[in-house]
FIDREN-535768 format. One record per atom (N, C-alpha, C): residue in three letters; y negated, x negated, z negated. Coordinates in steps of 0.02 Angstrom, whole numbers, padded with zeros to 5 digits, always signed. Layout:
BEGIN
ALAYXZ...
//
This chain:
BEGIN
UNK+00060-00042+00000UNK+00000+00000+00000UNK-00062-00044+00000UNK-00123-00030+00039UNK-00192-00056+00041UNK-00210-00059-00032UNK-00218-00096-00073UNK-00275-00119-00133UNK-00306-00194-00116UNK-00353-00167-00123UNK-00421-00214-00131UNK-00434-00267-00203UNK-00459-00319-00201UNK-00469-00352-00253UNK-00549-00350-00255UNK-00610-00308-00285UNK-00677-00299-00261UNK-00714-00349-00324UNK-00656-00346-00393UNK-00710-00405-00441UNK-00619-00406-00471UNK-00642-00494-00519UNK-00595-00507-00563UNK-00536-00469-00621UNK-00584-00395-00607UNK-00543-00346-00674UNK-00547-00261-00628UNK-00567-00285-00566UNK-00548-00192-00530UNK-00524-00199-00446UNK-00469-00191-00456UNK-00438-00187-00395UNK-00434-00089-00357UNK-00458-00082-00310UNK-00469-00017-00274UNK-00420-00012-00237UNK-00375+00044-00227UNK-00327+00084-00179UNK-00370+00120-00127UNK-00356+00109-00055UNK-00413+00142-00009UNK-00369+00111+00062UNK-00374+00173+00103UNK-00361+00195+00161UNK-00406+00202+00227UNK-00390+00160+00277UNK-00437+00152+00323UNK-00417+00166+00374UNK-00433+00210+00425UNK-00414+00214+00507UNK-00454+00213+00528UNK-00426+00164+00594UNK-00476+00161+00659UNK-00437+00187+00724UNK-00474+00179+00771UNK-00487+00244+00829UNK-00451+00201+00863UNK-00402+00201+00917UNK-00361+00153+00955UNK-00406+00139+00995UNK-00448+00191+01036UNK-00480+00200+01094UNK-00537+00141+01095UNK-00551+00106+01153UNK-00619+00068+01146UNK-00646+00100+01145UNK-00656+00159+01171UNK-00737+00188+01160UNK-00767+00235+01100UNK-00738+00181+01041UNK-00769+00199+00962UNK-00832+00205+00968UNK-00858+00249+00917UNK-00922+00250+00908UNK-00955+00206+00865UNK-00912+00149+00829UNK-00968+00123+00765UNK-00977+00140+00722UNK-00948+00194+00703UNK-00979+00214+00649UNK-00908+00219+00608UNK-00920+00224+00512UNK-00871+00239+00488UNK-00878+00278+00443UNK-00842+00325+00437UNK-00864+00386+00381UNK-00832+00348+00307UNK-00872+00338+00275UNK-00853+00313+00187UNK-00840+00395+00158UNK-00775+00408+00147UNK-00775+00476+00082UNK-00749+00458+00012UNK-00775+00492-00015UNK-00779+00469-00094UNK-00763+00548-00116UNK-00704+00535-00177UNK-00706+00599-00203UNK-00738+00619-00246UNK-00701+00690-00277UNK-00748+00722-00339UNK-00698+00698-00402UNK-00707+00744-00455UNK-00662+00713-00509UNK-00601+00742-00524UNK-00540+00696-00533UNK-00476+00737-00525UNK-00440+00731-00471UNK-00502+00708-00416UNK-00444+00703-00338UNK-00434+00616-00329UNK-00435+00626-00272UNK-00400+00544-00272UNK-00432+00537-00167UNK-00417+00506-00142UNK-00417+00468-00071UNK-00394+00537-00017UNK-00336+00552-00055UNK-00302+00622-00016UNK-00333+00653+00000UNK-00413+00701-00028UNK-00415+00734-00030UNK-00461+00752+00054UNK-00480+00709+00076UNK-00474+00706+00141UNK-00422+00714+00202UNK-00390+00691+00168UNK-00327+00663+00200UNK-00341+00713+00278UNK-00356+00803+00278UNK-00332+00855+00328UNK-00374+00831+00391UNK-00457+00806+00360UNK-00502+00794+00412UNK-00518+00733+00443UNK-00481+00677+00424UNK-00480+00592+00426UNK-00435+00603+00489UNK-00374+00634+00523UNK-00356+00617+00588UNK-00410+00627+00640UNK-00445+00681+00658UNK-00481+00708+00689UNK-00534+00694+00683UNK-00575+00647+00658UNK-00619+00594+00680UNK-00619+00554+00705UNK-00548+00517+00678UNK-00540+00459+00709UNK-00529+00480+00799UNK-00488+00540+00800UNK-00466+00538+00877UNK-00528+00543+00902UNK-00588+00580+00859UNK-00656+00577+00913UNK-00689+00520+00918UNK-00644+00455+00889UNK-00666+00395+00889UNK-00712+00360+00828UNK-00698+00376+00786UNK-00747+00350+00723UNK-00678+00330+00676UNK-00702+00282+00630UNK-00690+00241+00600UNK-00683+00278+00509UNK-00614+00291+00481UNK-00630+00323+00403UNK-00622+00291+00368UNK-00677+00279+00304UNK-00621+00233+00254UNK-00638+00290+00192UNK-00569+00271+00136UNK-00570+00327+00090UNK-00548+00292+00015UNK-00570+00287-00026UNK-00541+00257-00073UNK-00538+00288-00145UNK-00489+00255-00175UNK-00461+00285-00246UNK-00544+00278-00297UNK-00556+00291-00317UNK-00620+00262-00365UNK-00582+00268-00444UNK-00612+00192-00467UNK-00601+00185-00528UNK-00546+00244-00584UNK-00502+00213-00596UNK-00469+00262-00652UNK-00444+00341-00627UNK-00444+00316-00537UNK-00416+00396-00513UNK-00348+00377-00471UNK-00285+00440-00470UNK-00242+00423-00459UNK-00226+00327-00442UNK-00204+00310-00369UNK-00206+00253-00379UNK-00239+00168-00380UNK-00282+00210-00396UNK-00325+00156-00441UNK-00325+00155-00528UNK-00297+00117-00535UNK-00296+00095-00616UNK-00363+00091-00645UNK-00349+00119-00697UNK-00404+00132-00746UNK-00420+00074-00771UNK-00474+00030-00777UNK-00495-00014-00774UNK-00502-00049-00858UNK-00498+00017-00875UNK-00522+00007-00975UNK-00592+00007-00999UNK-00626+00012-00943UNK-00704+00011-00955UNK-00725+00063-00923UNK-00752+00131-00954UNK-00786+00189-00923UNK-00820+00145-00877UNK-00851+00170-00817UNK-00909+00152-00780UNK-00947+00226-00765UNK-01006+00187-00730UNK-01057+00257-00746UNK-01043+00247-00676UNK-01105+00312-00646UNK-01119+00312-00571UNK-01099+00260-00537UNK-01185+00216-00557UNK-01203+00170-00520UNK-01125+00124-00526UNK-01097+00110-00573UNK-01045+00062-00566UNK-01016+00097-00503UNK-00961+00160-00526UNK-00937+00173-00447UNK-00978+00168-00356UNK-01033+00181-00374UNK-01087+00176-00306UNK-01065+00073-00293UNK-01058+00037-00349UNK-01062-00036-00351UNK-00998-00065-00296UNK-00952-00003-00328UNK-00876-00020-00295UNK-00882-00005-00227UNK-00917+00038-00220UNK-00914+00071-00145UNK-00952+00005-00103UNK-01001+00007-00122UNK-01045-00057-00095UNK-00978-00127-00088UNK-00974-00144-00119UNK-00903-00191-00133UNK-00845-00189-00086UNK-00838-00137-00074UNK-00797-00111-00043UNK-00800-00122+00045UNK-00874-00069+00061UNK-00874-00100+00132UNK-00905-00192+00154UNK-00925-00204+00086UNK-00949-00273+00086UNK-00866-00316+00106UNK-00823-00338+00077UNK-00754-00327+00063UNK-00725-00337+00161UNK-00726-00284+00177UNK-00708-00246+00246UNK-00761-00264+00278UNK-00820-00292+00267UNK-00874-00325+00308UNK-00872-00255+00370UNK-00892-00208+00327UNK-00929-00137+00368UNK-00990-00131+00348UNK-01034-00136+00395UNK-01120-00131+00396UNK-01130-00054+00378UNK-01177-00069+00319UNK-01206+00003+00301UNK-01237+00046+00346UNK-01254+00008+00423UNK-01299+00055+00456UNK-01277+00070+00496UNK-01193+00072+00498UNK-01146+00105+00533UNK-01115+00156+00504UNK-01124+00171+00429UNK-01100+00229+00388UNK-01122+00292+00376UNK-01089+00335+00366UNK-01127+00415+00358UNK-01061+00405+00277UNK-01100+00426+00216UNK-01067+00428+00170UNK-01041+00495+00146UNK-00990+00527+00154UNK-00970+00582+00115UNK-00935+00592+00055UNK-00992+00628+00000UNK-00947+00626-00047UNK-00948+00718-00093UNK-00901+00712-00117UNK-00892+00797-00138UNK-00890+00803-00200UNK-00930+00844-00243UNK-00943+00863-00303UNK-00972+00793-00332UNK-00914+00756-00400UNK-00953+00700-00399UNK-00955+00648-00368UNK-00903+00636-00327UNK-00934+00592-00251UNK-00988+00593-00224UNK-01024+00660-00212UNK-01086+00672-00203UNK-01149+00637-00231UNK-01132+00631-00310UNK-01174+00570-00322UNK-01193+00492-00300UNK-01111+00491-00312UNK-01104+00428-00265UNK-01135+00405-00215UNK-01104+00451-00164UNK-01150+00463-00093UNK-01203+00471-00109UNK-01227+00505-00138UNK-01321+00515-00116UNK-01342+00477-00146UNK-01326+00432-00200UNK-01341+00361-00248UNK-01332+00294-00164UNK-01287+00304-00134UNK-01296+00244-00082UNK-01341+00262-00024UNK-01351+00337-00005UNK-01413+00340+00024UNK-01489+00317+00014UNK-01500+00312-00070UNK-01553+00292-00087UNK-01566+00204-00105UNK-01508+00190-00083UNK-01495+00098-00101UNK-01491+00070-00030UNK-01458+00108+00008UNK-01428+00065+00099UNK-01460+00114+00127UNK-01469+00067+00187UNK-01488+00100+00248UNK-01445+00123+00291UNK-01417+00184+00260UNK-01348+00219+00294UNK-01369+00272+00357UNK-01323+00261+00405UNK-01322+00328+00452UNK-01339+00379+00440UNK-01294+00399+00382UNK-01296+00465+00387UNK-01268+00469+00319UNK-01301+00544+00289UNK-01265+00561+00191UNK-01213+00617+00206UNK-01182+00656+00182UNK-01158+00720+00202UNK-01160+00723+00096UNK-01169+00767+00075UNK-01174+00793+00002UNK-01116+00856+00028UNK-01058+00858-00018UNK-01024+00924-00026UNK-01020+00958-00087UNK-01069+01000-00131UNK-01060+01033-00183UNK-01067+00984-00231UNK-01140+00931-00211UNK-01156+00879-00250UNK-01173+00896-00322UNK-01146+00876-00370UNK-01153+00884-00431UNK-01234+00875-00443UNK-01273+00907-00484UNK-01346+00887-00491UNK-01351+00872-00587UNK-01349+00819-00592UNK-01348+00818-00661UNK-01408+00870-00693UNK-01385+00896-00779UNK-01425+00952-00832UNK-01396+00954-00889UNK-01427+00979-00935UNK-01388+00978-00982UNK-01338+01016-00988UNK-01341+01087-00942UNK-01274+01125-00936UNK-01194+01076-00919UNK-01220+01036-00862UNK-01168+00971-00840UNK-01128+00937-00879UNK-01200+00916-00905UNK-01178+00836-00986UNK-01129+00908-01032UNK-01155+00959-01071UNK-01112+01021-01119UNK-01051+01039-01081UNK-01039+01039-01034UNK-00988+01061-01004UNK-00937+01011-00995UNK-00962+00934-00965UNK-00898+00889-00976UNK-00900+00852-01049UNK-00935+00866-01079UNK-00934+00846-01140UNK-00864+00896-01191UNK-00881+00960-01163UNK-00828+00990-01210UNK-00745+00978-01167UNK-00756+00953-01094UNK-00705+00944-01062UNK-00673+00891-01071UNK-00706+00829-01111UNK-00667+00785-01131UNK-00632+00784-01207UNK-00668+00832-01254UNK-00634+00851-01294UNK-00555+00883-01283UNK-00573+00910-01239UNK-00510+00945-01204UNK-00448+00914-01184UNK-00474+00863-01163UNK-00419+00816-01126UNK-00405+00775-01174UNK-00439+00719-01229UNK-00436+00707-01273UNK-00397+00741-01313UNK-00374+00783-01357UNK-00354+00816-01379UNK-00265+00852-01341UNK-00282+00873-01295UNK-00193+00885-01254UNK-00170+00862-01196UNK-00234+00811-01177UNK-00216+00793-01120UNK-00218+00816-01038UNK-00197+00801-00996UNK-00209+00825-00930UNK-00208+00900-00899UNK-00104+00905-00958UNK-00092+00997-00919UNK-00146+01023-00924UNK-00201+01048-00984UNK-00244+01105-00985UNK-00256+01121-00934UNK-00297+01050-00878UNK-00334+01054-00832UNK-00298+01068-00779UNK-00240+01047-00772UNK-00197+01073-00704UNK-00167+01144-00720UNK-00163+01185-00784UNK-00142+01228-00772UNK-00217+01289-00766UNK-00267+01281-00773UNK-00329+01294-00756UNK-00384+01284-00710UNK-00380+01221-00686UNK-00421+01214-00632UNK-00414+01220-00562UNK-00351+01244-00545UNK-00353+01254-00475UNK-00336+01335-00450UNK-00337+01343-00514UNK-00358+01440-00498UNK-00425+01455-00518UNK-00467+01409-00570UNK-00526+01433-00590UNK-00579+01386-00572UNK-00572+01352-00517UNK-00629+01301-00492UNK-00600+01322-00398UNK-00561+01370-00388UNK-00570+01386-00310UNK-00593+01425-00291UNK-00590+01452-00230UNK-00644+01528-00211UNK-00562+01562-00199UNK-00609+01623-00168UNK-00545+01705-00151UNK-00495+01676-00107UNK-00553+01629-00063UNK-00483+01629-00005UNK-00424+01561-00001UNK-00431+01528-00064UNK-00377+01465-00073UNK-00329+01500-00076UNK-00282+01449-00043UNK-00205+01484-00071UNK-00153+01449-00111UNK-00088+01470-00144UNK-00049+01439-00182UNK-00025+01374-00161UNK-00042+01350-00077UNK-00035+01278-00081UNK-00096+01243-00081UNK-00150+01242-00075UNK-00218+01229-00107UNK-00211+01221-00195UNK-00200+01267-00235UNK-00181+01283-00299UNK-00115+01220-00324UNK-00074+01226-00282UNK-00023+01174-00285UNK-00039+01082-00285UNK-00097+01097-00227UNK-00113+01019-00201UNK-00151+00979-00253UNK-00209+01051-00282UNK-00266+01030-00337UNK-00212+01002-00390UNK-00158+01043-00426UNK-00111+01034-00486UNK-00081+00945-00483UNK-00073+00944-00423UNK-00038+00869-00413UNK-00082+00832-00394UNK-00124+00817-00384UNK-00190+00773-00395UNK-00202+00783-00470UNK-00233+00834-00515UNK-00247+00833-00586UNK-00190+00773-00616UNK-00132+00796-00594UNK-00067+00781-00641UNK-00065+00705-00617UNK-00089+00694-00573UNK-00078+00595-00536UNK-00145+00557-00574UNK-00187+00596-00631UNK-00243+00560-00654UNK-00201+00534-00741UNK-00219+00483-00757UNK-00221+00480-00840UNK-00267+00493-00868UNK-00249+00524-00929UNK-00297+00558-00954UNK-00364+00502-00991UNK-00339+00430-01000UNK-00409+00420-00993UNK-00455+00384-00945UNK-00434+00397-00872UNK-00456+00378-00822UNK-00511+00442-00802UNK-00472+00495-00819UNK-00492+00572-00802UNK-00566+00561-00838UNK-00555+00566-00911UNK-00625+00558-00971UNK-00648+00506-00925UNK-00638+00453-00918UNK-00691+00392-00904UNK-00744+00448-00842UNK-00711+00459-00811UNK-00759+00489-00745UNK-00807+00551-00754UNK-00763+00583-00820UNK-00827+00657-00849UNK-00872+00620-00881UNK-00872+00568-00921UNK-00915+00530-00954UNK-00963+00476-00885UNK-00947+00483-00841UNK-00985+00459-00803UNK-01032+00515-00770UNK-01003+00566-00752UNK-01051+00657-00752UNK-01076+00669-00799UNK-01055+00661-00865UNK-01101+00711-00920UNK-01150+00649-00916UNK-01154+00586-00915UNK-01219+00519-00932UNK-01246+00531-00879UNK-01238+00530-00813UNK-01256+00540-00740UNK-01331+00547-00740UNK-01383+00499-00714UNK-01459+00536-00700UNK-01471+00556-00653UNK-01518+00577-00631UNK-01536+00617-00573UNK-01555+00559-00506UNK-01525+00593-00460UNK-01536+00530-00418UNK-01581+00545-00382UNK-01610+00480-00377UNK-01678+00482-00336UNK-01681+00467-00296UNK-01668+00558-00237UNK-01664+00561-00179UNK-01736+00567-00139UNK-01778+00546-00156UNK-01836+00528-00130UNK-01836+00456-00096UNK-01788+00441-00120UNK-01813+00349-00096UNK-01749+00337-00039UNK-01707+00389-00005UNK-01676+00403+00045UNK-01709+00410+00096UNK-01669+00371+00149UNK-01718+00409+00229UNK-01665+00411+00268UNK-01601+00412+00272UNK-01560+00446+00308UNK-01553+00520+00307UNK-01529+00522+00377UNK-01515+00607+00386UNK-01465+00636+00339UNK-01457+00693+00315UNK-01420+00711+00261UNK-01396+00805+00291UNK-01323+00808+00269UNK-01329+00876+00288UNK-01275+00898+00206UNK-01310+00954+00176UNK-01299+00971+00119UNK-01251+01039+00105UNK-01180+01042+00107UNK-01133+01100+00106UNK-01111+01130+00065UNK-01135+01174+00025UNK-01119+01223-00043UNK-01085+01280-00031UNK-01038+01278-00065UNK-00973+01339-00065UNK-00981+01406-00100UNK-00997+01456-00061UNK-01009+01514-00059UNK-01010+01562-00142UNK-00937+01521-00150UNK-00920+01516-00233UNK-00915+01469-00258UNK-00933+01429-00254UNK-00942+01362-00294UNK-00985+01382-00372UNK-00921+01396-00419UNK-00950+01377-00490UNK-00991+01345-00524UNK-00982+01281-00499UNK-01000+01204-00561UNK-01081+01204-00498UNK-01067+01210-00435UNK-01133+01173-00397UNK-01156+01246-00338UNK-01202+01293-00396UNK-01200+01350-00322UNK-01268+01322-00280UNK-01271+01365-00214UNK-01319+01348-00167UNK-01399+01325-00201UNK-01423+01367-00267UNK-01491+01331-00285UNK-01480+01246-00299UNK-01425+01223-00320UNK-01415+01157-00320UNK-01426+01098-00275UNK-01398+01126-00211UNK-01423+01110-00177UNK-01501+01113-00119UNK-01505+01172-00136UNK-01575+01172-00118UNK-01632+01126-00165UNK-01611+01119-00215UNK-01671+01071-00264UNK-01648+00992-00248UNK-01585+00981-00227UNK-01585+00903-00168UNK-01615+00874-00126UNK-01614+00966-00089UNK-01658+00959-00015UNK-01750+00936-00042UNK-01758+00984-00067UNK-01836+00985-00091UNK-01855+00885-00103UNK-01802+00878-00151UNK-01823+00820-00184UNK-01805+00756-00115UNK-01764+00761-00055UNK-01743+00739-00006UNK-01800+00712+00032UNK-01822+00644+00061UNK-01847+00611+00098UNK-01860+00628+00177UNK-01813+00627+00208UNK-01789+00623+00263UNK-01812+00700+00291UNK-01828+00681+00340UNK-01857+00741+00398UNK-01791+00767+00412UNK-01742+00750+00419UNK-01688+00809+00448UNK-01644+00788+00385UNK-01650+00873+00355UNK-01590+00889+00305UNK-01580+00955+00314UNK-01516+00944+00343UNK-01482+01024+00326UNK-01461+01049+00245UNK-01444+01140+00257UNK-01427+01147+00189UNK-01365+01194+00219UNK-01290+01183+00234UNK-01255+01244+00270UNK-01218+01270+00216
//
């Protein structure tokens, strides 16, 4: 399996395809997940770029499935550090990247929009740090702390999806929860509940911003207060 050696004490699990075809475009989509998933969770939409000729890379982040938990929470910026590391590593130019990242990947991502001069951001149901955020994974690490992982797999993938998931969606979420340790899991809510607000003002890539109809944790005003705070002349909000 692909692991990376990015510093002396964190080695990264991460998946890369490229396009057979010469006539790639250059570009490489960086996806970063949310919390609880792992590299996979792309996995459906990573063929079908590449065949349109682009370049994916996808990686485990810190203390998620297989990436080993490092023993040291890291905050954001640390994970945004790895990512940087990462295409540094793979000697992939930032101004060939469009970064996607989902829920708290989203930070991530929109944390390397405001550091590199990236292609392109894509935000999916970007977490916006509050104190509702910090109270909410705060009592969620009590949670896990306390019994550990099941709670969350037998809860979160019926009560963090919309109407139209189905029991293998429900299934896929359960076995991702269940592939985290539980204190790899905490390290990463403790990196959401500390999380500051990122300052998407100092971004000037294009950005397109996708909020889920039912999305619980991140509804559409969430993202609209991204956009507002957003740099860049072209930002979508779909």
């Amino acid at each position: 399996m692909p692991f990376i050696n990015i510093s002396p004490h964190q080695e990264l699990y991460y998946v890369l395809r490229s396009p057979e075809d010469a006539a790639s475009s250059g570009l490489t989509f960086l996806f970063v997940h949310g919390l609880g998933s792992s590299s996979s969770f792309y996995a459906t939409v990573i063929p079908a770029l590449v065949a349109a000729g682009h370049q994916c890379l996808a990686f485990d982040m810190n203390g998620s499935c297989l990436t080993k938990y490092s023993g040291k929470d890291n905050s954001i910026q640390d994970h945004v550090n790895d990512a940087k590391a990462l295409l540094n590593a793979l000697s992939i130019s930032s101004s060939k990247v469009i970064a996607v990242g989902h829920s708290m990947g989203g930070l991530v991502a929109g944390t390397l929009a405001t550091e590199l001069g990236l292609a392109g951001a894509v935000l999916i149901g970007a977490v916006t740090p509050s104190e509702a955020i910090t109270e909410a994974f705060s009592q969620r690490i009590k949670a896990v702390e306390q019994n550990g992982m099941e709670p969350m797999a037998d809860s979160i993938p019926t009560g963090a999806t919309g109407s139209k998931s189905t029991p293998t969606h429900h299934a896929f979420i359960r076995a991702l929860l269940l592939s985290q340790t539980s204190q790899g899991y905490v390290g990463l809510c403790r990196a959401i509940a500390t999380a500051q607000p990122v300052e998407y003002a100092k971004a000037r890539c294009p950005a397109l911003l996708i909020a889920g109809a039912e999305d619980k944790v991140v509804p559409l005003a969430g993202l609209e207060k991204i956009k507002d705070r957003y740099s860049a002349s072209k930002v979508k909000v779909y």
